[in-house]
C-alpha positions in Angstrom: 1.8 -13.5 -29.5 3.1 -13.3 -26.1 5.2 -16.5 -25.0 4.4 -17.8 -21.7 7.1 -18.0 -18.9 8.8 -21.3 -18.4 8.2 -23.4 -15.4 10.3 -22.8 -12.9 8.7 -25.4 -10.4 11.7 -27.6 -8.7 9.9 -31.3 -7.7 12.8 -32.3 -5.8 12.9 -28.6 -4.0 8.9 -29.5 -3.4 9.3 -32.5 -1.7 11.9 -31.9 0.3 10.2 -28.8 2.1 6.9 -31.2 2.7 9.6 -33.5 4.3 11.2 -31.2 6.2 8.0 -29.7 7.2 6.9 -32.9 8.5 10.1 -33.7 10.1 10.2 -30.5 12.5 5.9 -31.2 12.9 7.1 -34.4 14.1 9.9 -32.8 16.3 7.9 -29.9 17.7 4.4 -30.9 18.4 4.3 -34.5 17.8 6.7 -35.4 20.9 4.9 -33.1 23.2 1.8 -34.0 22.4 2.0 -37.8 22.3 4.8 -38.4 24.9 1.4 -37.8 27.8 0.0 -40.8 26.4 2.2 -43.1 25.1 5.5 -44.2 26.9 7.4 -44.4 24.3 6.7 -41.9 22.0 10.1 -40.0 22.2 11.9 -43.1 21.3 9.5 -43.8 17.9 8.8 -40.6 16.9 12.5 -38.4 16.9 14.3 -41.1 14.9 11.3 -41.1 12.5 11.8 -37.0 12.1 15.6 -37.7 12.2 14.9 -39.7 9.1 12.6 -37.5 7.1 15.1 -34.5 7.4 17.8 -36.8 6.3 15.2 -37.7 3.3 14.9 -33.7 2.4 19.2 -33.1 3.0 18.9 -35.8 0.0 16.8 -34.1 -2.3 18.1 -30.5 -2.6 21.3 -30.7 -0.8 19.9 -28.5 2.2 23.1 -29.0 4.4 26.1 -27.3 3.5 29.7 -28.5 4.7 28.5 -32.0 6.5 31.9 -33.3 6.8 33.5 -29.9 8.4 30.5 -29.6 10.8 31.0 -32.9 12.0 34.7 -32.9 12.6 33.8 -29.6 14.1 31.7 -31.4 16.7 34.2 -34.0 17.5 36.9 -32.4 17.8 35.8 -29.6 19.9 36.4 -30.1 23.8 32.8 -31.7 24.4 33.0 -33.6 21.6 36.8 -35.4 22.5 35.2 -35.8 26.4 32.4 -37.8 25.0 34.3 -40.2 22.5 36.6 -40.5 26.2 33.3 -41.0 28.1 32.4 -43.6 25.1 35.5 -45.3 24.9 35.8 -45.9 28.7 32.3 -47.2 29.3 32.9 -49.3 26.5 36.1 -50.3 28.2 34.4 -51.6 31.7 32.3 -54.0 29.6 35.6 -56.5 30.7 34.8 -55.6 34.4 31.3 -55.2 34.6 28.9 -58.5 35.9 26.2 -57.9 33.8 28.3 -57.8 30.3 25.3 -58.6 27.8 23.2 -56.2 29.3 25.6 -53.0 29.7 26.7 -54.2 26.0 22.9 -53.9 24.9 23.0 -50.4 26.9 26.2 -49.2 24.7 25.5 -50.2 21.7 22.1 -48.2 22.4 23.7 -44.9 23.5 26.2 -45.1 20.1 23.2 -45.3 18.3 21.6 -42.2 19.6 24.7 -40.5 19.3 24.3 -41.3 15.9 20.8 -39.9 15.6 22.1 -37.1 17.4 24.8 -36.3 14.6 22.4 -37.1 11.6 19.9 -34.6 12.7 22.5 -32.3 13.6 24.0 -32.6 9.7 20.3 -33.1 8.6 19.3 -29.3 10.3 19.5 -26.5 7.3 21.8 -23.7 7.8 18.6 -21.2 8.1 15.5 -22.5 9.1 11.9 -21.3 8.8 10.5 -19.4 11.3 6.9 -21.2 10.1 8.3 -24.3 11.4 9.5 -22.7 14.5 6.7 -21.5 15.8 5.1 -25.0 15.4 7.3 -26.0 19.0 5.7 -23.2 21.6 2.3 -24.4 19.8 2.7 -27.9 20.7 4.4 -27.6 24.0 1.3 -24.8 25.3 -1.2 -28.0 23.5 0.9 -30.8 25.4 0.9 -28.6 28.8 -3.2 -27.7 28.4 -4.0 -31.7 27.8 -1.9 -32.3 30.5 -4.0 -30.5 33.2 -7.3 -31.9 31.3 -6.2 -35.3 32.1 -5.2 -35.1 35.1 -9.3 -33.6 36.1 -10.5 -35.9 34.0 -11.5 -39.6 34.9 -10.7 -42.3 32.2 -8.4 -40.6 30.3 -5.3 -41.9 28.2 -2.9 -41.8 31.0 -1.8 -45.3 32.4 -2.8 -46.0 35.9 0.4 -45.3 37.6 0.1 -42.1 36.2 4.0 -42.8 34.5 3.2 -41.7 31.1 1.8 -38.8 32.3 4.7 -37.8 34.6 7.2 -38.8 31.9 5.2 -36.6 29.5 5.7 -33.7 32.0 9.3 -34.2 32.5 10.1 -33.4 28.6 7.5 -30.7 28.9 9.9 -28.8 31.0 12.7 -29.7 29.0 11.0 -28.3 25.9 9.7 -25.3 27.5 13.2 -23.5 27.6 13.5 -23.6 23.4 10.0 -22.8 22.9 10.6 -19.9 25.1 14.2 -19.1 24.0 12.6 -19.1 20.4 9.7 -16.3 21.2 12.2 -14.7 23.2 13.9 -14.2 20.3 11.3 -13.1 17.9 10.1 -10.3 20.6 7.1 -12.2 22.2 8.1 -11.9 25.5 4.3 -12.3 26.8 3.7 -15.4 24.8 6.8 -16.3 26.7 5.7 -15.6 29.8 2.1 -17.3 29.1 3.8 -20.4 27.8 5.9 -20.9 31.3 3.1 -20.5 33.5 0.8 -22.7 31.8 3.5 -25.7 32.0 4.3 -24.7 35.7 0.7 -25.6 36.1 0.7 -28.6 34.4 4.0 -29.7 36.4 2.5 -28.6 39.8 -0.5 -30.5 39.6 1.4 -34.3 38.8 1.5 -36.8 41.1 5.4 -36.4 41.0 6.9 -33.2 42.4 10.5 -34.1 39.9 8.9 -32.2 37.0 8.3 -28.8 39.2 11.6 -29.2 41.2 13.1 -29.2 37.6 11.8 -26.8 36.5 12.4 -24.2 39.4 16.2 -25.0 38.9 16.1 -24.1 35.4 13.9 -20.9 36.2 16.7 -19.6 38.6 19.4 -20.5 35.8 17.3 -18.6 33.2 17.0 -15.5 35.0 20.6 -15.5 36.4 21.7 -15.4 32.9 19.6 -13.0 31.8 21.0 -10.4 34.3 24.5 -11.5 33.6 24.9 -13.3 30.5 28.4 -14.5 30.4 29.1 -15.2 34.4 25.5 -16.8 34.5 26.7 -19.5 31.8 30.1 -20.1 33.6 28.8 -20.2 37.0 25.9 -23.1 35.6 28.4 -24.8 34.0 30.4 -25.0 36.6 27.9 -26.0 39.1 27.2 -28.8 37.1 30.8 -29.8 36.4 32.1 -29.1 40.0 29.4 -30.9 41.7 29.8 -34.1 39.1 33.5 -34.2 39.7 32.9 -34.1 43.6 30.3 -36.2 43.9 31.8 -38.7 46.3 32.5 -36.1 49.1 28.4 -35.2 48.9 27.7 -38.0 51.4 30.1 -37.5 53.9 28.8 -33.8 53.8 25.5 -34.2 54.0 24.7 -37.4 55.8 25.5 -35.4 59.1 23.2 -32.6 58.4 20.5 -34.4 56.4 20.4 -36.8 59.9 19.8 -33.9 62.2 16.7 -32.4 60.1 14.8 -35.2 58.7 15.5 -38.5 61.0 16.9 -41.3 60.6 14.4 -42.8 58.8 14.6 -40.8 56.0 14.8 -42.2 52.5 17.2 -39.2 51.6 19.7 -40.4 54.8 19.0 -44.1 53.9 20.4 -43.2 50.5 23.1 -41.1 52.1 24.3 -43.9 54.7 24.5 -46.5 51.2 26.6 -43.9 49.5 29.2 -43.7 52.0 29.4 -47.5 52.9 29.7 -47.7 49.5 32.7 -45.7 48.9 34.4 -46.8 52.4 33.6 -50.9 51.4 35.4 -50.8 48.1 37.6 -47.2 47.5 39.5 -48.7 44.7 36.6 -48.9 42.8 36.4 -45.0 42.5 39.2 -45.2 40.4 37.3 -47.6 37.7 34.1 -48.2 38.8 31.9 -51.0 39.0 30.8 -51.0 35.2 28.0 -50.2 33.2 24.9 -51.1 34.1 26.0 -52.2 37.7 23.8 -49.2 39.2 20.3 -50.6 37.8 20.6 -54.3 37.8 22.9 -54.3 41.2 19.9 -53.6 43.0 17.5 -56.4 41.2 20.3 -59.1 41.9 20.8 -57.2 45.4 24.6 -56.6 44.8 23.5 -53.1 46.0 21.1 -52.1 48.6 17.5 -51.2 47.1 17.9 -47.7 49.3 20.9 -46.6 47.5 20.6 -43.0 45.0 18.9 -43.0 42.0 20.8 -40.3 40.7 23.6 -39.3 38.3 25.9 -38.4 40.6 26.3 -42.0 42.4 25.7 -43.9 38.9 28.2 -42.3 37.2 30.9 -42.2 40.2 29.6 -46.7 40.7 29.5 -47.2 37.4 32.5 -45.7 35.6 34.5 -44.1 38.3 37.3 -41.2 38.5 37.9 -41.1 34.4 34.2 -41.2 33.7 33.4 -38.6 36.2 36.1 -36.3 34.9 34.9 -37.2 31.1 31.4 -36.0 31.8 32.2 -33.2 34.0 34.4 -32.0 31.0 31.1 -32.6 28.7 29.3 -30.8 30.5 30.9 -27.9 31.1 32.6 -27.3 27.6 29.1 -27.9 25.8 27.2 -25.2 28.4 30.5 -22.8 27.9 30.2 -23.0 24.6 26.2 -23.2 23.7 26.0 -19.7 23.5 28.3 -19.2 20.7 27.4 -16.0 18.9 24.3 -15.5 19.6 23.6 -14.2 23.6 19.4 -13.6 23.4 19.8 -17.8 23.2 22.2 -18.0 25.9 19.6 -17.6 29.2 17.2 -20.7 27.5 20.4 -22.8 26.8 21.0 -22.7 30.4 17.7 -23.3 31.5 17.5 -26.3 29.6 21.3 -27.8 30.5 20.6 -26.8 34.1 16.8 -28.5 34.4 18.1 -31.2 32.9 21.0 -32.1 35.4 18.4 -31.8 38.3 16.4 -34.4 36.4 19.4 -36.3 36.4 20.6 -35.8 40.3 17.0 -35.9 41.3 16.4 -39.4 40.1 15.2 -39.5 36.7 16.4 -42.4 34.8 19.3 -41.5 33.0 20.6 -44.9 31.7 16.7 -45.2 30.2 16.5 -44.6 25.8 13.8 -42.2 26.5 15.5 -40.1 28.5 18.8 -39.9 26.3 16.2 -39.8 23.0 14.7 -36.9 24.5 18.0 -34.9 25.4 18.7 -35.7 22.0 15.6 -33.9 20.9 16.2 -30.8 23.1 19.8 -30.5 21.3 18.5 -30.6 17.9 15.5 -27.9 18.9 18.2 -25.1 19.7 20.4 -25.8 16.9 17.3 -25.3 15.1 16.4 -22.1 16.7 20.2 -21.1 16.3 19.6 -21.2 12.7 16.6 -19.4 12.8 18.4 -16.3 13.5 19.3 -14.6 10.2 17.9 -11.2 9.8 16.4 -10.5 13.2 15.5 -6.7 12.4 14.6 -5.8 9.1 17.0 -4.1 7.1 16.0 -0.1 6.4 15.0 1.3 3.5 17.2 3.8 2.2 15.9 6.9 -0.2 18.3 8.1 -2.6 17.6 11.0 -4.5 16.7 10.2 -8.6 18.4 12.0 -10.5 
């Protein structure tokens, strides 16, 4: 009588790959999806997936090395200019005349840096490509509903129209992984369908932001794809150069910007407040104003309502010379370094960083959770994809003669 096999079935194994499953469902069409309708979505949802792939590490050990991988993120050179970036801001709390509030707004930013690192450790070392392709699904879903609501009277979107603008903004964030990924896997036209459906979504919002974004990105994209490693050091260095000389923007533009648009433009208005500004108080470039100074300045009218809404002025007010040169450094040792080994990634890592610094200069709120919750999400996609690499081409078979 023939014995039957013994089970080999693995509960723990089981559940964790439901998890997990859920997690990246959660990650990758959830947040698209439900970010058109719901303001806060990104801010509910990604710690919820954070968790659930924390859950699954748990239950079969899925992360290999945590403690390596994370000193390896803080000790590289991004990781040692945001602890700087971190220590300083926390640093102008003594300065700053809004102290509970900028303490509220730290204390928020350390914990999704801790978010951040969880679902960095939380990630597997090789992922699915079943769960992969969930994200260019959901982003193609998010960007089709989009345009549906926007012809269609009563729907879900709030009357300002903010969710659905917001909604759009991390649409053209996420479009650069979905892409990267089905670049990747050889689906160039999916690719190319996917961006042209969320360039229509984004040209037909009330708010041009999303569009302006996303041609930005589109030019970083295609200038690294024709040269790969200039393209990421020019981007980065765009981004760090024009962070780290902010302050001279005004007194270079105002001029010019004056003699094309008037001088009742809003963009020499904001100018004209930038250099006052800096010519009122130049000692205050050194260390800023302090966090949250930018924001509730202008509510308790310490600073005129006309001045920038941008990253550029609210970083220079807020935390000076030593947190400008902290986040320039950021940001130009994580877009140096994002391309690590693998270069068919490198032309949607760009895209993305480079989209979402015109977000920032172009007056998206960068001191808002959803905003640093959804950056957070855009990191954790590509590390996902970057582990989704393993065996790209099939190995050959090899015929060997029996003897």
């Amino acid at each position: 009588m023939a014995r039957s096999k013994p089970s080999t079935a693995n509960p723990s194994a089981d559940a964790a790959a439901m998890l997990r499953r859920v997690g990246f469902a959660l990650l990758f069409f959830a947040i698209p999806v439900a970010a058109l309708f719901a303001r806060r979505a990104v801010v509910i949802v990604a710690p919820v997936a954070v968790v659930l792939l924390l859950l699954a590490v748990f239950l079969d050990g899925g992360s290999r090395s945590p403690v390596q991988k994370l000193l390896a993120v803080i000790f590289s050179p991004a990781g040692l200019a945001g602890c700087v970036l971190l220590f300083w801001a926390a640093l102008s709390l003594l300065w700053t005349p809004f102290a509970a509030e900028a303490s509220e707004r730290l204390l928020n930013i350390v914990a999704m840096a801790f978010i951040a690192l969880a679902g960095y450790l939380a990630i597997p070392d090789r992922m699915r490509s079943a769960n992969l392709y969930i994200l260019p699904v959901g982003v193609g879903m998010a960007a089709l509903m989009s345009m549906v609501a926007l012809f269609r009277e009563g729907s879900a979107v709030g009357q300002d129209g903010q969710s659905l603008d917001r909604g759009m903004i991390l649409l053209v964030l996420l479009l650069w992984p979905a892409m990267t990924w089905l670049h990747s896997r050889g689906r160039n036209l999916e690719a190319l369908l996917l961006a042209v459906i969320v360039a229509l979504g984004s040209l037909f919002t009330t708010d041009a932001l999303a569009l302006q974004a996303l041609s930005v990105g589109a030019v970083a994209f295609v200038v690294t794809a024709l040269v790969p490693v200039a393209g990421a050091r020019l981007t980065a260095l765009l981004m760090g150069g024009l962070l780290l000389l902010a302050p001279a923007l005004p007194f270079l533009l105002h001029p010019l910007a004056f003699e094309l648009l008037g001088p009742h433009s809003n963009l020499v208005s904001s100018l004209g407040v930038w250099r006052h500004v800096i010519l009122d108080e130049p000692q205050r470039l050194i260390t800023g104003h302090g966090l949250e100074t930018a924001l509730r300045g202008r509510i308790f009218n310490l600073l005129p309502a006309a001045a920038p809404s941008s990253l550029l002025f609210e970083i220079w007010y807020e935390l000076g010379l030593v947190g400008a040169v902290a986040g320039a450094t950021l940001l130009y040792s994580a877009a140096v370094a994002s391309g690590g080994e693998r270069p068919v990634l490198g032309p949607g890592i760009m895209a993305a960083f480079a989209t979402a610094f015109a977000l920032g200069c172009l007056g998206v709120g960068t001191a808002q959770i959803w905003w640093l919750t959804a950056l957070i999400v855009v990191v954790l996609i590509f590390v996902a994809i970057e582990r989704g690499q393993f065996r790209t081409t099939r190995p050959k078979a090899i015929l060997r003669p029996v003897h």
